[in-house]
N, C-alpha and C positions, 0 to 999 in steps of 0.2 A: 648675617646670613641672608642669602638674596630670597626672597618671597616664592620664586622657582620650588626650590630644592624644598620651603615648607611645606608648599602645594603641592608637589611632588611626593615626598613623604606620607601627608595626609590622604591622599586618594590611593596611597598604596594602603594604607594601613583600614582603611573605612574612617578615618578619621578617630579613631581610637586615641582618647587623650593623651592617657598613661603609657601608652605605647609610643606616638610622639614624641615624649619628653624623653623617656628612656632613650630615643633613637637621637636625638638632638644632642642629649648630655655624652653618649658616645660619640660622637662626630665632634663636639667640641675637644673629647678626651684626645681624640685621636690628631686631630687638627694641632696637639699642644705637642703630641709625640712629635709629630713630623717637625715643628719646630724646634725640638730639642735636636735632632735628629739633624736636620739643614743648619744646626745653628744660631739660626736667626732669634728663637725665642729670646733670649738676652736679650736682645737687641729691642726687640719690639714692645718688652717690660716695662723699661727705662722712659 
């Protein structure tokens, strides 16, 4: 993940740890849908 979207994140939230992580562990969740989704995930497993 590019340091943008952390920072980005973070000055949304006040910097809220636990709120962070939550938002990150969705974004990855989501990131794995879309590659199910396109595909590609197999792909990029291996």
């Amino acid at each position: 993940m590019s340091k943008k979207l952390k920072y980005k994140i973070a000055k949304a939230t006040g910097s809220n740890y636990k709120l962070n992580r939550k938002i990150m562990q969705l974004k990855r969740s989501w990131d794995e849908v879309e590659g199910i989704l396109n595909g590609s995930y197999k792909r990029r497993r291996r």
